[in-house]
Structures are given as structure tokens and as C-alpha cells.
N, C-alpha and C positions, 0 to 999 in steps of 0.2 A: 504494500500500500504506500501509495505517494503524499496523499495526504488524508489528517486528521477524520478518522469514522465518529462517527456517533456512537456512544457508549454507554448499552443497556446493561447495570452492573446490577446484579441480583444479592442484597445484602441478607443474612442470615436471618432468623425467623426471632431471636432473644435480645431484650433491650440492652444487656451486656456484650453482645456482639456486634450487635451494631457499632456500639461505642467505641470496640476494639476494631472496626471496620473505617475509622473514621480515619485514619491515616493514608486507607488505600484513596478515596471519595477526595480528601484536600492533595491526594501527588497529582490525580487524574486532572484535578481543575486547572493544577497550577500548570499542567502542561499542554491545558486550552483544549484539552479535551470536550466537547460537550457531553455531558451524562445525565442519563433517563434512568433515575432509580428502580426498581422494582423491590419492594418490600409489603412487609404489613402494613395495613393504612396507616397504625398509631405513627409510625416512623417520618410519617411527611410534617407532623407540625416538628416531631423534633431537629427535623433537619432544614427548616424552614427560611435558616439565616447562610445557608449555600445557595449559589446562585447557578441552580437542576435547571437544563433544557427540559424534563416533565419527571411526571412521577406516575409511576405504571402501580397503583395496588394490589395485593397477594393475598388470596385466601389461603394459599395451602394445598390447595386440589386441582392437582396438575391439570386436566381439561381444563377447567373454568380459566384457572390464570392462564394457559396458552390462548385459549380464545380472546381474553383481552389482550393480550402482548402483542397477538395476531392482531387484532382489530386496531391498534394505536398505532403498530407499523404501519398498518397500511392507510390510513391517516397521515401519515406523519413518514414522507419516500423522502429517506436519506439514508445514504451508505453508514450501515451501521454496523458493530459486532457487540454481542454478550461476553459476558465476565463473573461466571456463576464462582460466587465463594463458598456458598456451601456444597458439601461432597454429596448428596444426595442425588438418586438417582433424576428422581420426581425434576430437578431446577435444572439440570441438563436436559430431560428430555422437554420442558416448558418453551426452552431456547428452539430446539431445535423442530416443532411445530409449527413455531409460529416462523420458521424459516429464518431466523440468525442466525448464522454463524459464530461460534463460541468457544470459549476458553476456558477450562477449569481441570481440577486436580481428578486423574484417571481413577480416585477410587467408586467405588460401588457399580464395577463392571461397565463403568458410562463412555469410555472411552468413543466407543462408536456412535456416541450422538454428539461430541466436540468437534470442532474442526480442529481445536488446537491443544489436545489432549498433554497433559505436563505432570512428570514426575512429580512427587512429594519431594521435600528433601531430605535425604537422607538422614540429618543429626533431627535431634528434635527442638522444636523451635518452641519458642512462646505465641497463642494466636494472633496475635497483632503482625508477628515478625514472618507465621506461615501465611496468610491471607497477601502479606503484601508481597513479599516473593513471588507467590501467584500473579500477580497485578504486573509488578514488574519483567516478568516472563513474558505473562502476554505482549505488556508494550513492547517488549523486542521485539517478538513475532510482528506488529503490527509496526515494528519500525520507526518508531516514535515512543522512544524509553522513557520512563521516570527516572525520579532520583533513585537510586540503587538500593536506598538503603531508607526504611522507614523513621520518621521523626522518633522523637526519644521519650515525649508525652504526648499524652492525649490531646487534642482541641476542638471543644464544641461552640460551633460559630453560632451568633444568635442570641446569647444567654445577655441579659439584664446584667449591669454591676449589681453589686452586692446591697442589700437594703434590709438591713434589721426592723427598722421601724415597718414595712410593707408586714413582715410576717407579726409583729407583735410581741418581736425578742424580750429578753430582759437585758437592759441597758444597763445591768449594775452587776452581773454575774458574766462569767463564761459560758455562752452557750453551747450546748454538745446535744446534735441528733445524731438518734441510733435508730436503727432498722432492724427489728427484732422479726422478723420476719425472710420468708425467699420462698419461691414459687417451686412446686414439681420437688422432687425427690434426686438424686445424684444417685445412680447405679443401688437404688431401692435404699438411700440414708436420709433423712433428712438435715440438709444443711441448713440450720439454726442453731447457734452456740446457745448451748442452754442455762446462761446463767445472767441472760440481759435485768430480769426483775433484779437481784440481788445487787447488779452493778448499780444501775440505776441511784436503788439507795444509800448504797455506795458513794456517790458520787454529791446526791441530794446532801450527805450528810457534812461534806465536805464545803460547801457551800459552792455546787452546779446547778446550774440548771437543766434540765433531759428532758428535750421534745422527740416525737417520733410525727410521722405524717407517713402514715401506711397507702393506699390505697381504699378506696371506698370495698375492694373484695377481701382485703385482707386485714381488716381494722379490727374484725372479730380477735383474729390470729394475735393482732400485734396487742391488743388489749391484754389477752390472757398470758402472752411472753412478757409484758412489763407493765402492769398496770397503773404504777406509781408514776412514769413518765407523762409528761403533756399532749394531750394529744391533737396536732393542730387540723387544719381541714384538708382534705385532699388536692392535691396539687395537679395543673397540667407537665408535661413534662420539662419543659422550656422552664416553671415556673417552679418548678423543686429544683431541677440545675441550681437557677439563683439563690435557692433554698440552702443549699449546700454552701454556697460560695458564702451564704451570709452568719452562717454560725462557726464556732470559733474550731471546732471539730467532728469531722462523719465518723462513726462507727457504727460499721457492719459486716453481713456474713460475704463471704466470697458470689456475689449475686449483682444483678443491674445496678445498685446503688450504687456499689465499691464502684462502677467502672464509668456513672454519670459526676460522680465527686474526682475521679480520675482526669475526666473530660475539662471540669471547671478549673483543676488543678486547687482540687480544697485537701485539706490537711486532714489527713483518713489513717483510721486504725483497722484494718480486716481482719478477719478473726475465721483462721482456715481448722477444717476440721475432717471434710470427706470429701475436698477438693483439691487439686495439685497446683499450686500457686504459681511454680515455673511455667505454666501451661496459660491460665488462666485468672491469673490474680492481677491485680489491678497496674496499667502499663502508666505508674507517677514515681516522682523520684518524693512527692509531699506523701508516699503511702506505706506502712508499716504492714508486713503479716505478720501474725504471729500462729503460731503454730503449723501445725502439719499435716499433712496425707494421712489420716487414722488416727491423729490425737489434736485434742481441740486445746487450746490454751487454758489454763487455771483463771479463777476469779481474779486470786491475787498478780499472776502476770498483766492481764491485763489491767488490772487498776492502775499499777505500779507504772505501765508505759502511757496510759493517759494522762497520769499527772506528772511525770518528766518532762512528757513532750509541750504540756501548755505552760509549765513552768517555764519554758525557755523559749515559746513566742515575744 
């Protein structure tokens, strides 16, 4: 190709991938790419401060989204190619209905619905650092490279400065949200560090403040994880970002929060317990894990690094 296609980039189905997708979406622009999202619909307000040639919406069910991908091609006649990051078979074969030609990683037997079918890398990478390698391969193929190498932090375009007063903070304490809470099960564990109540008062006693802002589906959840916490109203997603940016520290489970407070570049404690951090844990140099693959951190570790760390803000 001689010049610049148009680039239908199919972002992952989970709010924390996307957000780890967001390095691939800021190389493609800056290299004048134009790019036609395809994601979950929640994903277009959050991405609403890049400046997308469109946004294709994804139910999940491979016919229906090819019939729309189909139908917006053909709408919309410019030389284009996909850029499926996740390995599923379903987002390969989506591309290749609606007639694009496409790029992504040769697992889950898809190779024969790519045009530009591409190794894994051999060592193992963190997802931020595998999705853009992907990215990057293709633009060779497509002869119009990126930078080579993905940014070093997150950045979510679009987000409000910081604004205590907007949520209702407390002007005289340190504020700290926690996210007692995370969606789905990890290889049948539930990833929820089980000791957010206890911190809480923990923290309460110290003289903190501890707001949480769950979701309107999981306020049940987060209520009976820390009930002593504040609980403030539920946010858009654009509008917890600045949520994050505006209290003094995030704490959460290895889940979409750790990686929307990654994006803001807010100052975050994760708390790993049945997920692999190398892999998946939050891509900020302002982010702390603690703990492990198979052992969650003690009460007292993390207390002990929440109050170091604001001590030396």
C-alpha cells in the first residue's frame, strides 16, 4: 500500500482493555491514520475526546456485528483494512464478512480469515506491550509503521481536570476511593480482596476519608464488601476518570478501575490476588501491586503502603 487505509480497529470486549488498548488507538492517530472503532457501544463516550473517523458498535454476535460492519463499509467506500486485537475467532471472522481485509494474532485456528495473519511473540509480554506489537506488525505490513515501541503510560484523552468540589470531597481530609468490587470470576476465583470493610475502618480511624462509586449493578456488591465507606452516585465513564484524578488515592482489585486510574495517571494501590500483574496489572509508573498470583496481600501490608505513600505526597 502506497498510501494511508482507513482503519477499522476492533478493541477488546472489557473496560480494562480497552484502556490497555489505548496506546495502540493514540500510535495509529499520530501516524494520520484514520480509525473507525468497533467496540461495545459503552466504549464511544469513553473514547469521545479522540478524534475517530466513526464508531462501528459490537454486540458480541458475530452475524449481527458483520452485518453492521458490512453495512457502514458500504456507506462509507474507502480503502480500508481491520486490526482485530482480540484472538477470538468470532472478531476475525466479523472482518472478514463484511469483506476487510485484516490483521491479527493467528490464535484460535483464524489464520484463514486474516489477510495478515502474525505470530505471537515468543517471550511473554504484558497486554499493553502484546496488542501493540500487533499494531505495529501490521503497520509494516501496511507500510506505514508506528513508533516501534509502545508509550510507557496510559492516556485517556477527554477527561475533565480534577475537581473535588464537582464530587462533594472532603476539603479537610485525604480523600481515598476504593473499588470493593470486579465483574465475572478469573479462571472460576473471585477477584475481590477480601478485606476492603476492615480497611476502610482502618483508614476512617486514622482520620481518611473512603468513598467508593460502584456502579448502579454492583452497589449491592460494593455495599456488603465495605459498608462503612461513602457511597457516592454513579458515574459516566469520562466522569469517574475525573473521579479518580480528583481524590488523593484509587484503591482497587486488579479490574477496569486499576486501569481507568492508570489512564488519568492517579496514584493507585492494586491489590493482586488470582491475577498475574506482569500480564495484566495496571501499565502506570503512579501504580503499586501488591501481592501475587495465588496470594492476596494482608490487611496490614496494605494499610502500611497506603499510609507511606500519602505521607510522602
Amino acid at each position: 500500500m502506497t498510501s494511508l487505509p482507513l482503519v477499522y480497529l476492533r478493541l477488546p470486549n472489557w473496560l480494562g482493555d480497552v484502556c490497555m488498548s489505548l496506546p495502540v488507538l493514540e500510535a495509529l492517530l499520530a501516524r494520520n491514520y484514520s480509525v473507525v472503532v468497533c467496540a461495545r457501544p459503552w466504549a464511544k463516550q469513553l473514547l469521545s475526546g479522540y478524534a475517530l473517523s466513526g464508531f462501528v458498535p459490537m454486540s458480541g454476535q458475530w452475524l449481527a456485528d458483520a452485518k453492521t460492519l458490512r453495512t457502514y463499509r458500504k456507506i462509507h467506500k474507502i480503502p480500508s483494512v481491520g486490526l482485530s486485537l482480540p484472538d477470538s475467532l468470532s472478531s476475525a471472522l466479523v472482518f472478514r464478512w463484511a469483506a476487510i481485509p485484516a490483521a491479527g494474532y493467528k490464535d484460535d485456528g483464524r489464520s484463514w480469515l486474516l489477510k495478515w495473519p502474525i505470530s505471537k511473540p515468543s517471550q511473554a509480554l504484558h497486554a499493553v506491550e502484546s496488542w501493540y506489537e500487533l499494531a505495529y506488525q501490521a503497520s509494516v505490513r501496511w507500510q506505514h509503521p508506528i513508533a516501534p515501541k509502545a508509550m510507557s503510560s496510559l492516556h485517556l484523552a477527554g477527561v475533565p481536570e480534577a475537581d473535588p468540589e464537582k464530587f462533594g470531597l472532603n476539603q479537610t481530609t485525604k480523600n481515598l476511593l476504593i473499588a470493593p468490587t470486579a465483574v465475572g470470576l478469573h479462571k472460576g476465583q473471585v477477584k475481590v480482596w477480601p478485606y476492603y470493610e476492615s480497611l476502610t475502618q482502618a483508614l476512617q480511624q486514622q482520620g481518611y476519608t473512603v468513598y467508593m462509586c460502584p456502579p448502579p449493578n454492583e452497589i449491592a456488591e460494593a455495599e456488603k464488601n465495605a459498608p462503612s465507606a461513602i457511597r457516592l452516585k454513579p458515574c459516566a465513564l469520562l466522569e469517574f476518570a475525573q473521579l479518580c484524578k480528583s481524590v488523593d488515592m484509587v484503591i482497587c482489585n486488579d479490574s477496569g478501575v486499576s486501569h481507568i486510574a492508570a489512564a488519568v495517571d492517579a496514584l493507585q494501590i492494586t491489590l493482586i490476588g488470582v491475577t498475574d500483574a506482569t500480564h495484566t496489572g495496571p501499565w502506570s509508573d503512579q501504580a503499586l501491586c501488591l501481592g501475587q498470583l495465588g496470594q492476596w496481600p494482608t490487611l496490614e501490608t496494605v494499610l502500611h503502603h497506603i499510609t507511606q505513600r500519602l505521607r510522602t505526597e
